[in-house]
N, C-alpha and C positions, 0 to 999 in steps of 0.2 A: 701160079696164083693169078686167078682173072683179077678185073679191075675191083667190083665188089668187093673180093677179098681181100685185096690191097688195100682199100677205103678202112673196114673195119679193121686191120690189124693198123694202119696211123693213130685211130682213134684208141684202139687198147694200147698202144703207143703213149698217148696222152696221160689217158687214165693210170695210166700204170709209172706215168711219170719217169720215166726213160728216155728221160732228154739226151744222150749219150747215143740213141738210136732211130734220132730225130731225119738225120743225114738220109735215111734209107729210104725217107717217104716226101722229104722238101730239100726241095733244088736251091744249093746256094746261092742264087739270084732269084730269090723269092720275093714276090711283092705280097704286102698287105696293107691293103684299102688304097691301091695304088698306087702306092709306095715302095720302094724298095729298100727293106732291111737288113737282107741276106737271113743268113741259117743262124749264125749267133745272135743275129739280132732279134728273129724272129725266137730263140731259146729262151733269151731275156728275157721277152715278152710276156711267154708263157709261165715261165719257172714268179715272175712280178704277179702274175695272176694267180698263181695257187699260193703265193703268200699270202695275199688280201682275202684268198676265197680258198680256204684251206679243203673245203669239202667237194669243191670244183670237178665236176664229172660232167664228160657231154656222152649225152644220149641218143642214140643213131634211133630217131622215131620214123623216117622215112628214108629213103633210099632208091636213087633212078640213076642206072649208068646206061647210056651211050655211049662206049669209048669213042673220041678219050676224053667227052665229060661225064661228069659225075654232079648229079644234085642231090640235097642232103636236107634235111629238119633233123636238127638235134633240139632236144631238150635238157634243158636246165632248171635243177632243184636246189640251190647251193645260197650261200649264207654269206656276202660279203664282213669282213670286221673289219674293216675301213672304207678311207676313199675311192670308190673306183668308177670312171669313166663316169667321172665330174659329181658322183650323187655319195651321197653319208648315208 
């Protein structure tokens, strides 16, 4: 599996809400917003956000790999019912 194809199957990873199967695509010394939260931390995270945004799907609208980066535009269409990331 090239890297592209690794990108999208994380993402149908998400989508498909198979947090169980998170391991295979984020490194237990994961940073987010550079921070480091690890892999359960980082599951929290996620599984916190598809409670408040239950229809929560990210959208691969663009896609550039260089390995071993990878730049991405996803798009999002989704409905918060609560608080999230400080707005009502």
């Amino acid at each position: 599996m090239n890297l592209a194809e690794q990108y999208r199957a994380y993402i149908a990873c998400l989508n498909d809400r198979r947090w169980h199967d998170l391991g295979n695509f984020v490194d237990d010394d994961v940073h987010y917003n550079g921070e480091r939260i690890s892999l359960s931390g980082y599951r929290t995270m996620l599984e916190n956000d598809v409670r408040i945004i239950p229809d929560l799907r990210f959208t691969v609208d663009f896609l550039v790999v260089e390995a071993p980066q990878v730049a991405a535009r996803l798009l999002f269409d989704c409905s918060p019912q609560g608080r999230f990331l400080g707005l009502d």
